[in-house]
N, CA, C and O atoms as a GROMACS GRO file, in nm:
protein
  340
    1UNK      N    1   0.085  -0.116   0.000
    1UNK     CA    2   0.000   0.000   0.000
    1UNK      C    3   0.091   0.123   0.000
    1UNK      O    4   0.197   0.146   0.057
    2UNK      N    5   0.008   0.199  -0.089
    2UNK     CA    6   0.112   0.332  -0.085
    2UNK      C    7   0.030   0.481  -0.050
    2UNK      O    8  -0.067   0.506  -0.121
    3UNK      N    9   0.059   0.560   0.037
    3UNK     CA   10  -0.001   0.674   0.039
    3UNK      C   11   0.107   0.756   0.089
    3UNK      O   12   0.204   0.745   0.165
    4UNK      N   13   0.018   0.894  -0.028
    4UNK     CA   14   0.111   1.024  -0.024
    4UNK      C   15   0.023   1.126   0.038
    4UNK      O   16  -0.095   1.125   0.072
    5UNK      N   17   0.154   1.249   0.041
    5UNK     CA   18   0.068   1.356   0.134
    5UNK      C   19   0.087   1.532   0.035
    5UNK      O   20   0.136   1.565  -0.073
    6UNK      N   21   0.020   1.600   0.142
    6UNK     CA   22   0.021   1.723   0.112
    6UNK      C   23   0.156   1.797   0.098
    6UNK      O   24   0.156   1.896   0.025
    7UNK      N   25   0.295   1.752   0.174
    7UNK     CA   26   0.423   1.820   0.126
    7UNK      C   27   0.516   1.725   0.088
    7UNK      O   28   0.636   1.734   0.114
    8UNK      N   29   0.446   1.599   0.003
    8UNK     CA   30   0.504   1.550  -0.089
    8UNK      C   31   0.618   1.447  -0.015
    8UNK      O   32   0.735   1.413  -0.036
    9UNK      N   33   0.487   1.413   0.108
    9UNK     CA   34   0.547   1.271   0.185
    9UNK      C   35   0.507   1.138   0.130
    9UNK      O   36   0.420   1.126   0.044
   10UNK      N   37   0.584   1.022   0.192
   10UNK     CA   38   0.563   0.895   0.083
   10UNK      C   39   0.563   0.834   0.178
   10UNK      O   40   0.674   0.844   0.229
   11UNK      N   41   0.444   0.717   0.287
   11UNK     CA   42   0.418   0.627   0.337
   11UNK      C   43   0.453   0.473   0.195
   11UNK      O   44   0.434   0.486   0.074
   12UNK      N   45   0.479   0.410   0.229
   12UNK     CA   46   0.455   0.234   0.170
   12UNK      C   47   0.450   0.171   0.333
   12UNK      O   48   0.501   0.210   0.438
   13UNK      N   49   0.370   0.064   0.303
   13UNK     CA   50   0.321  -0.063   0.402
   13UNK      C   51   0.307  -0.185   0.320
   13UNK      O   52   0.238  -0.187   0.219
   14UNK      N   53   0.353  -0.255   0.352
   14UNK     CA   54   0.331  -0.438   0.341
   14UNK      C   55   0.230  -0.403   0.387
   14UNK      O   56   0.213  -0.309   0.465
   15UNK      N   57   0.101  -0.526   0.312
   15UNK     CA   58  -0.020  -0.594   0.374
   15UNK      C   59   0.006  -0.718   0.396
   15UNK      O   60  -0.079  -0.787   0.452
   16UNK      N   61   0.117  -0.766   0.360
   16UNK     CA   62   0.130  -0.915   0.449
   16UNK      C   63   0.274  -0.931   0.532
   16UNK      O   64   0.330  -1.032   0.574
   17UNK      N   65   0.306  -0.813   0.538
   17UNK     CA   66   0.426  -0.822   0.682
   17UNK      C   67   0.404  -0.723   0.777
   17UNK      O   68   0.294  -0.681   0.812
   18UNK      N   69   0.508  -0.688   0.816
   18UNK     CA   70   0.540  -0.544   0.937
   18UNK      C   71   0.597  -0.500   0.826
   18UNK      O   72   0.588  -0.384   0.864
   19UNK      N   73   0.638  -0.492   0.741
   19UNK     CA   74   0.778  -0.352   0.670
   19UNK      C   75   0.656  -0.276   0.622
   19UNK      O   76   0.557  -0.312   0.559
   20UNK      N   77   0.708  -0.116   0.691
   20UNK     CA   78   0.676  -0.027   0.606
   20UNK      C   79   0.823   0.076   0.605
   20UNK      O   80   0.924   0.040   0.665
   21UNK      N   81   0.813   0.225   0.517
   21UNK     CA   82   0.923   0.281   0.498
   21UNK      C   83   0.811   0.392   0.495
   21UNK      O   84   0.690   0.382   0.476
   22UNK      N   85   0.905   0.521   0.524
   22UNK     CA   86   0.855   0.646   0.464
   22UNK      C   87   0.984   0.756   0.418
   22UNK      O   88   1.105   0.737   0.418
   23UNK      N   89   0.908   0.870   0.382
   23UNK     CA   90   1.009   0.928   0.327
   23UNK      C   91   0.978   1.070   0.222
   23UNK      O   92   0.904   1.035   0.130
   24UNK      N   93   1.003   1.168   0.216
   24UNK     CA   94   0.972   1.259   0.172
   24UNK      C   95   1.023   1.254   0.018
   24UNK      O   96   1.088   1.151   0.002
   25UNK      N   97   1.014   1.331  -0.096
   25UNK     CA   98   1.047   1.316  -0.224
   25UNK      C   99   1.089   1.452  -0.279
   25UNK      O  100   1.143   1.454  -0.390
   26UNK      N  101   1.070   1.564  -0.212
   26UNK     CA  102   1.052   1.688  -0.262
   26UNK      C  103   0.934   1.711  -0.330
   26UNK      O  104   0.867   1.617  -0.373
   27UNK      N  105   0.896   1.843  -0.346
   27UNK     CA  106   0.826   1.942  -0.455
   27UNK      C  107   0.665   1.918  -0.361
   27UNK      O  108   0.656   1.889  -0.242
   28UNK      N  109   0.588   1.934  -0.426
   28UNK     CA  110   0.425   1.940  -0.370
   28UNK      C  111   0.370   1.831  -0.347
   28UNK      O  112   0.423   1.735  -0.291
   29UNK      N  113   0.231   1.840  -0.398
   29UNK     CA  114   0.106   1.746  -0.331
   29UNK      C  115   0.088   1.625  -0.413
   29UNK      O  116   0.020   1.633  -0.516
   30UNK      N  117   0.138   1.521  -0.381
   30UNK     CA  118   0.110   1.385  -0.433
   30UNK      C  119  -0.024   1.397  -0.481
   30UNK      O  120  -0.123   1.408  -0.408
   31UNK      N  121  -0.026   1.395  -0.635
   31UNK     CA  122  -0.134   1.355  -0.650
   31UNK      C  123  -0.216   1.223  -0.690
   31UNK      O  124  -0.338   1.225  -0.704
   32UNK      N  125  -0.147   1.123  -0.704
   32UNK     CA  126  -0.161   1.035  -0.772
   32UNK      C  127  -0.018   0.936  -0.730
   32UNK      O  128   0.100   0.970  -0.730
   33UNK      N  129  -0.075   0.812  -0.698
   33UNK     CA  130   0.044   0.708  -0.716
   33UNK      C  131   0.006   0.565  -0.735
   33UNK      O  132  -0.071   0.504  -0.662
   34UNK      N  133   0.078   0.508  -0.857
   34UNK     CA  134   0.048   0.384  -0.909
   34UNK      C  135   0.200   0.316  -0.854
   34UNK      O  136   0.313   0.362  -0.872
   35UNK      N  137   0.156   0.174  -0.772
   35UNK     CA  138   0.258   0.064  -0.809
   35UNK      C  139   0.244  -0.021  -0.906
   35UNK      O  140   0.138  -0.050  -0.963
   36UNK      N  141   0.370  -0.068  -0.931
   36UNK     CA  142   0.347  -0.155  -1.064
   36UNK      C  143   0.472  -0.239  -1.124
   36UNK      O  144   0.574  -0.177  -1.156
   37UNK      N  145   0.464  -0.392  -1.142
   37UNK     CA  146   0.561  -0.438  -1.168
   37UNK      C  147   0.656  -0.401  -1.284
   37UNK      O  148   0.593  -0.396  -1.390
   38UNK      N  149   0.772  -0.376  -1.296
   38UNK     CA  150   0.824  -0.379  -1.401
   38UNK      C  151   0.963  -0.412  -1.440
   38UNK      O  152   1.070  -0.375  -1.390
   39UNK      N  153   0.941  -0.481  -1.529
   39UNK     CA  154   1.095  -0.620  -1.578
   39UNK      C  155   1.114  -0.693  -1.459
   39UNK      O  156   1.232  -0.720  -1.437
   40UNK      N  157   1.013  -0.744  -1.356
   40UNK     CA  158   1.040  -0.768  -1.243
   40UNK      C  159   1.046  -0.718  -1.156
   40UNK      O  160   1.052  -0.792  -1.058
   41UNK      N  161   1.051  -0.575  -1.129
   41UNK     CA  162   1.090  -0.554  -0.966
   41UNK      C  163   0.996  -0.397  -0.949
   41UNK      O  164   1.005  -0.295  -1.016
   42UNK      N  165   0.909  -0.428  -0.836
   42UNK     CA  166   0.828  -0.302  -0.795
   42UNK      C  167   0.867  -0.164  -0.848
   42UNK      O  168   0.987  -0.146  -0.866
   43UNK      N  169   0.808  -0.094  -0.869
   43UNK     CA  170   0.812   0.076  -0.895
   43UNK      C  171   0.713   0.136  -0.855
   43UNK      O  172   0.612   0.066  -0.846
   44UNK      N  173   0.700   0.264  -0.822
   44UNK     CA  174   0.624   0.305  -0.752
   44UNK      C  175   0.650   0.457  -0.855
   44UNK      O  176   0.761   0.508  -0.862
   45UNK      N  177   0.509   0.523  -0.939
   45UNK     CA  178   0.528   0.629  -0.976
   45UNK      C  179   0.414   0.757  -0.947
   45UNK      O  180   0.293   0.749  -0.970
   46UNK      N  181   0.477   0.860  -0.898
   46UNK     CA  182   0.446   0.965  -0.773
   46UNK      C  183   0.398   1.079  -0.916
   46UNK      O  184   0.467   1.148  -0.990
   47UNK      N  185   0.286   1.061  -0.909
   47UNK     CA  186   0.215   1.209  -1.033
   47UNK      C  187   0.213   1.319  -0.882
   47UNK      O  188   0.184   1.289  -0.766
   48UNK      N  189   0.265   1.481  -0.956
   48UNK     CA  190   0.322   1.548  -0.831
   48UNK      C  191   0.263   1.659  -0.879
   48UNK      O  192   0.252   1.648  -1.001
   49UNK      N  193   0.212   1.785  -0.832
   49UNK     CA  194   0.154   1.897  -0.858
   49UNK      C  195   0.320   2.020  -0.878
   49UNK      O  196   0.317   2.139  -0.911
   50UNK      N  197   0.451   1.930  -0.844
   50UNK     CA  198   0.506   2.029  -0.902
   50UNK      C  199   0.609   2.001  -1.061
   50UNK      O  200   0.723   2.034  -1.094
   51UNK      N  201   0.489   1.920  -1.134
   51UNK     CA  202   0.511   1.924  -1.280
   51UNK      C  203   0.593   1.792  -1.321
   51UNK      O  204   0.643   1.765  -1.430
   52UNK      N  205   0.592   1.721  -1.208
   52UNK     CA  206   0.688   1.666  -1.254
   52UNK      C  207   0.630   1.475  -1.233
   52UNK      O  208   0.528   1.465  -1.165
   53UNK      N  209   0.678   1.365  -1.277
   53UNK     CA  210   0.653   1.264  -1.218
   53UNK      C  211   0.778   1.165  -1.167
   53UNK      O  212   0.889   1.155  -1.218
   54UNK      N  213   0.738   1.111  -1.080
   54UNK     CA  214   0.892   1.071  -1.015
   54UNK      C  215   0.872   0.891  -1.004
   54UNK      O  216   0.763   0.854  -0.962
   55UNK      N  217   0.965   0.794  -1.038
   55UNK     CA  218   1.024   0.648  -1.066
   55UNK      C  219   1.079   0.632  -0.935
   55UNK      O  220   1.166   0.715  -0.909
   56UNK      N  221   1.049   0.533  -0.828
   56UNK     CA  222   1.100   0.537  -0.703
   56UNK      C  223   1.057   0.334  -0.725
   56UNK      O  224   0.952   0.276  -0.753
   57UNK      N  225   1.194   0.285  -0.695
   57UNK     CA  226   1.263   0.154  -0.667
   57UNK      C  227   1.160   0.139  -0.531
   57UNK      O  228   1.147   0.235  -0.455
   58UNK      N  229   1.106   0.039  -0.512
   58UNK     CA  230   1.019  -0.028  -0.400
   58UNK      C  231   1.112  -0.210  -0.383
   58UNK      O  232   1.131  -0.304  -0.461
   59UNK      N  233   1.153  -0.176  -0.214
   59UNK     CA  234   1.139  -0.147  -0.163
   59UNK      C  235   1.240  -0.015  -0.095
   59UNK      O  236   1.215   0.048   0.008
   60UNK      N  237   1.330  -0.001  -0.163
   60UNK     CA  238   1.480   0.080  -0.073
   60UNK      C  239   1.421   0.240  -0.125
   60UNK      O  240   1.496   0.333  -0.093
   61UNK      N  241   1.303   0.276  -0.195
   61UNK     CA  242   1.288   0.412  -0.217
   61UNK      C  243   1.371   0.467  -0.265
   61UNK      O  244   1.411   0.568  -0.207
   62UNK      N  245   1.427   0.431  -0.378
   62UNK     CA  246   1.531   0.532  -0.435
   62UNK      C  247   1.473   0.543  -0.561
   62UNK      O  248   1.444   0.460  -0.646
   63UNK      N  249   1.462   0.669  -0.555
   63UNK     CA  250   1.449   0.737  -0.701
   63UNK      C  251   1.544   0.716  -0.800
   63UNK      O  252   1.663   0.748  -0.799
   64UNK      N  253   1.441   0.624  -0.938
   64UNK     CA  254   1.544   0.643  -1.031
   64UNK      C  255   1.498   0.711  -1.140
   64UNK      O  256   1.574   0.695  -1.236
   65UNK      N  257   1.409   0.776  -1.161
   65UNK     CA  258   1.403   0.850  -1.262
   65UNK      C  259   1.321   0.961  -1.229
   65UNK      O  260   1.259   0.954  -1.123
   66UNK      N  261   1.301   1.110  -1.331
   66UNK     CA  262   1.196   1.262  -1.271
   66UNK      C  263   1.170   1.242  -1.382
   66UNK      O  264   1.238   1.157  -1.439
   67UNK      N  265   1.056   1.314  -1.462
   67UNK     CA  266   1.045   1.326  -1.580
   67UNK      C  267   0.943   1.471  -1.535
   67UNK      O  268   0.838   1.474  -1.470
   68UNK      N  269   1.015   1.577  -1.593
   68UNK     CA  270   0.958   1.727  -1.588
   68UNK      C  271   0.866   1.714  -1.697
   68UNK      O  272   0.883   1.642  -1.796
   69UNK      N  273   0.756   1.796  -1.670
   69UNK     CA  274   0.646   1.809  -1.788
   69UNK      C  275   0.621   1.961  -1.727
   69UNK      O  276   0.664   2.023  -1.630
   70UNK      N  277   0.521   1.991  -1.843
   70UNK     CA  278   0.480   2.196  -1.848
   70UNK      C  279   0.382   2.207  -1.686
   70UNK      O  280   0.390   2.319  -1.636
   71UNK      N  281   0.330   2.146  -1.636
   71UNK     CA  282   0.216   2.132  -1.587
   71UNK      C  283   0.209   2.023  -1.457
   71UNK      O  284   0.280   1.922  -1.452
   72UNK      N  285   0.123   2.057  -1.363
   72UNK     CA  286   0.110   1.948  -1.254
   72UNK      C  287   0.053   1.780  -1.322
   72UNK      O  288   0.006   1.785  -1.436
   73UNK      N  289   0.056   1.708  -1.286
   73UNK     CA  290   0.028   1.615  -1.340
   73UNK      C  291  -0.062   1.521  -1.213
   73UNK      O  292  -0.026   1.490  -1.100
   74UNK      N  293  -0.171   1.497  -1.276
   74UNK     CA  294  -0.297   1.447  -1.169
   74UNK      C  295  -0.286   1.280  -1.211
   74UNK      O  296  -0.364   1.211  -1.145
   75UNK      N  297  -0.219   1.221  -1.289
   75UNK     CA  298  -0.217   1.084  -1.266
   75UNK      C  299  -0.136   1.048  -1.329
   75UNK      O  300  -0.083   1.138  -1.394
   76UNK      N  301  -0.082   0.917  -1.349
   76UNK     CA  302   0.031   0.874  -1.449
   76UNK      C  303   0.027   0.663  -1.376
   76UNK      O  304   0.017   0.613  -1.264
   77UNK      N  305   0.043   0.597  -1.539
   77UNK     CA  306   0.030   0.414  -1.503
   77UNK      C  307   0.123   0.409  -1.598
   77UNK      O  308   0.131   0.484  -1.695
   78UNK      N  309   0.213   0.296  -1.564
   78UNK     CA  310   0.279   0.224  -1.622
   78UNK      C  311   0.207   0.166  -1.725
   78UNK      O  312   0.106   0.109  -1.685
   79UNK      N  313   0.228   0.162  -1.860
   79UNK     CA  314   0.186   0.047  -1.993
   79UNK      C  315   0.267   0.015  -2.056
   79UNK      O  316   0.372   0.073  -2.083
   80UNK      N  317   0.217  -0.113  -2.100
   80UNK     CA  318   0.403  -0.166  -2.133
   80UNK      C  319   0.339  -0.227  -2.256
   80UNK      O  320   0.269  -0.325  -2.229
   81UNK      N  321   0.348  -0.191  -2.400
   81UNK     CA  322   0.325  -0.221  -2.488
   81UNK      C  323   0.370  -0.303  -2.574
   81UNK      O  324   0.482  -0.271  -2.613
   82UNK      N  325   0.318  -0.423  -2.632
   82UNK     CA  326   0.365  -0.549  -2.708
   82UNK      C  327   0.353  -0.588  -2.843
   82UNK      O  328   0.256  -0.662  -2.863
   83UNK      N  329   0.423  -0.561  -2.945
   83UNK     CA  330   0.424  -0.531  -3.054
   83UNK      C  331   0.443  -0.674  -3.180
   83UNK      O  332   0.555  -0.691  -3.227
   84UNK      N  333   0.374  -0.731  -3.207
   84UNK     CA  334   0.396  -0.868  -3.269
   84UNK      C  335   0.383  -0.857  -3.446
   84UNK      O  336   0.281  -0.837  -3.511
   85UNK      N  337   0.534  -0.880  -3.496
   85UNK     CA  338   0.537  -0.827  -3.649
   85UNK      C  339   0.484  -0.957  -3.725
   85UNK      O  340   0.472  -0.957  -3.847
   0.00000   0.00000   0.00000
């Protein structure tokens, strides 16, 4: 489970252990956060009211990628598209 906050704090919790982590990210108000597998291993991506969306490694929280856009951004999902010639 993942929940964010108003100065752009980051709760995660296990629903089937004790681990949780928290942790701040910079910039504003979480608006939006999807987990989601990818090539194998959790990601967690933070749509942020200060324009930007942020790639955070689950479980050690490390950001690996920002991607700046013009504008706050109210949601953002992983799709992983499959192309068969």
């Amino acid at each position: 489970m993942a929940l964010g906050g108003q100065r752009s704090q980051l709760l995660l919790r296990s629903l089937t252990s004790t681990w949780q982590a928290q942790t701040s990210l910079g910039g504003s108000i979480n608006n939006a956060l999807s987990l989601s597998i990818h090539l194998g291993e959790t990601r967690l991506l933070v749509s942020n009211n200060d324009e930007s969306i942020k790639v955070v490694a689950v479980p050690s929280l490390q950001r690996i990628a920002s991607i700046s856009l013009p504008t706050a951004v109210n949601y953002s999902k992983f799709m992983i598209f499959i192309i068969v010639f």
